[in-house]
N, C-alpha and C positions, 0 to 999 in steps of 0.2 A: 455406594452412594451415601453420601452423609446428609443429613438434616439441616438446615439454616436455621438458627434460634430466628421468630419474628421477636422485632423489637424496634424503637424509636431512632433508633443507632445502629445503625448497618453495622457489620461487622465485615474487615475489610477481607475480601478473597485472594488467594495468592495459587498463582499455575506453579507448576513443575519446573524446575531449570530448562531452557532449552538453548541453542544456537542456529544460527540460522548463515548457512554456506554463502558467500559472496557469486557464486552462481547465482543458486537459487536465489537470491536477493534479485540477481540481473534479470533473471527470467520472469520474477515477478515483478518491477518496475518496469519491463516491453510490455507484458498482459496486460499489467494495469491503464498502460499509455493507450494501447489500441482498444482496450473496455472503456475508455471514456470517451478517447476521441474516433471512434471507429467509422464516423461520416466522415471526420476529417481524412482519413485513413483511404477513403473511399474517392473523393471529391477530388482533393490536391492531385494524383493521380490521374482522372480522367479530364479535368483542366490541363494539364502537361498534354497528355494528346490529343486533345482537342486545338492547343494550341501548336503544337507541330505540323499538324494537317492542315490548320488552315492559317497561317502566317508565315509568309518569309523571309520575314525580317533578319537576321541573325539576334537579333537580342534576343526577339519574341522565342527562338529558337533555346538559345541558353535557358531562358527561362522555362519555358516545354520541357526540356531534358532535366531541369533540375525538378523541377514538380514530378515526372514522371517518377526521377530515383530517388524522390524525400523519403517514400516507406523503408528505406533500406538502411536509413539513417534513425531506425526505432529499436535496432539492438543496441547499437552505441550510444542511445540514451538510459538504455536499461542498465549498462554497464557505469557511467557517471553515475546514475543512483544509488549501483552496487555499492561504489568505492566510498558515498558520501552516510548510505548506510551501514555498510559494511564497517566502520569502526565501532560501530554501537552493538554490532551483534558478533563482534570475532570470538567475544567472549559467554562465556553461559550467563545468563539472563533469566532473571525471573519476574513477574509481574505480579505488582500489591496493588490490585484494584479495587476503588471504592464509587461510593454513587458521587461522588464529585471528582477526584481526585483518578490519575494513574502514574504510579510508579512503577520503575523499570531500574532493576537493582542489576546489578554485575556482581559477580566473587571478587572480583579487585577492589570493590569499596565504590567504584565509580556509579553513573547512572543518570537517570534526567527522571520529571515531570510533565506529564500532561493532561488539560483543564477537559474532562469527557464533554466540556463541551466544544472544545474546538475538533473534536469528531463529527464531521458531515454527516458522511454515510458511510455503513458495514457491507464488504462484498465478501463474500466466500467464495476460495477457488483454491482450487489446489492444494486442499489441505489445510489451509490459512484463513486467519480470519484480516481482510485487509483495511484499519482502520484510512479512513480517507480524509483527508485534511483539509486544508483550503492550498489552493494551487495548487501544484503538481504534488506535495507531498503523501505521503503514508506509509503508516509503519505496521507489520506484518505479525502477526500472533497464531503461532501454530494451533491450530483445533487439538491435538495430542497433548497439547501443556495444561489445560485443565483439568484438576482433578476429577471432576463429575459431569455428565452434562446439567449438570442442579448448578453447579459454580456459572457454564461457561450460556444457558440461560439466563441468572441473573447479571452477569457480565452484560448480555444483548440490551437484558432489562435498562440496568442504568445508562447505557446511551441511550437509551432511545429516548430513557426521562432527560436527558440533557439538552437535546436537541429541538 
């Protein structure tokens, strides 16, 4: 575990290479869909059979059946998020994090930015740290990419100063 110089000038932290499988992407945009909205997960469902049982409309019906089988339609949203993350991580990835600033480098030369403060909120699960963004979005940082837990605490640090 290495030492952080204190000083007036953060010095920025960078994890380890890592990638992150178009599965595992799938499976973490369904978690993340049902961790946020898991009333919703709840509710739409037992409106569907509520309204089966007590309306005989055929519409009312359609609609019953469709609310019933909406949860089944949250892997195939996990899977559109794969594909739309999935080009950002096909390749190895490294993260230059700073208390304002996140970089996210590739070996191809490619990459993006993000302001820590459009980071909501931090969940942990599955190994990953998942940054959460506004709308549905967020982008996933494996707990194993940081050099220390000294790095992947003050990482926690500057979100939370952002937010």
């Amino acid at each position: 575990m290495r030492d952080r110089p204190q000083s007036d000038v953060a010095e920025p932290l960078r994890t380890r290479p890592y990638r992150i499988s178009r599965a595992s992407l799938a499976y973490l945009a369904a978690e993340e869909y049902v961790r946020r909205f898991w009333w919703i997960v709840g509710i739409v469902p037992a409106f569907g059979v509520g309204t089966l049982l007590l309306l005989d409309h055929p519409m009312a019906k359609v609609f019953g059946m469709t609310a019933v089988l909406w949860p089944i339609s949250i892997p195939a949203r996990g899977v559109i998020a794969a594909i739309r993350q999935g080009k950002r991580f096909d390749h190895e990835v490294f993260l230059e994090a700073g208390p304002d600033l996140l970089r996210f480098h590739r070996a191809d030369g490619g990459g993006w930015k993000l302001r820590t403060g459009a980071v909501r909120r931090v969940a942990r699960f599955q190994g990953f740290l998942v940054l959460r963004l506004s709308g549905l979005g967020f982008v996933p940082v494996p707990l194993n990419a940081f050099e220390s837990e000294a790095d992947r605490l003050q990482f926690d640090e500057w979100l939370e100063a952002a937010r």
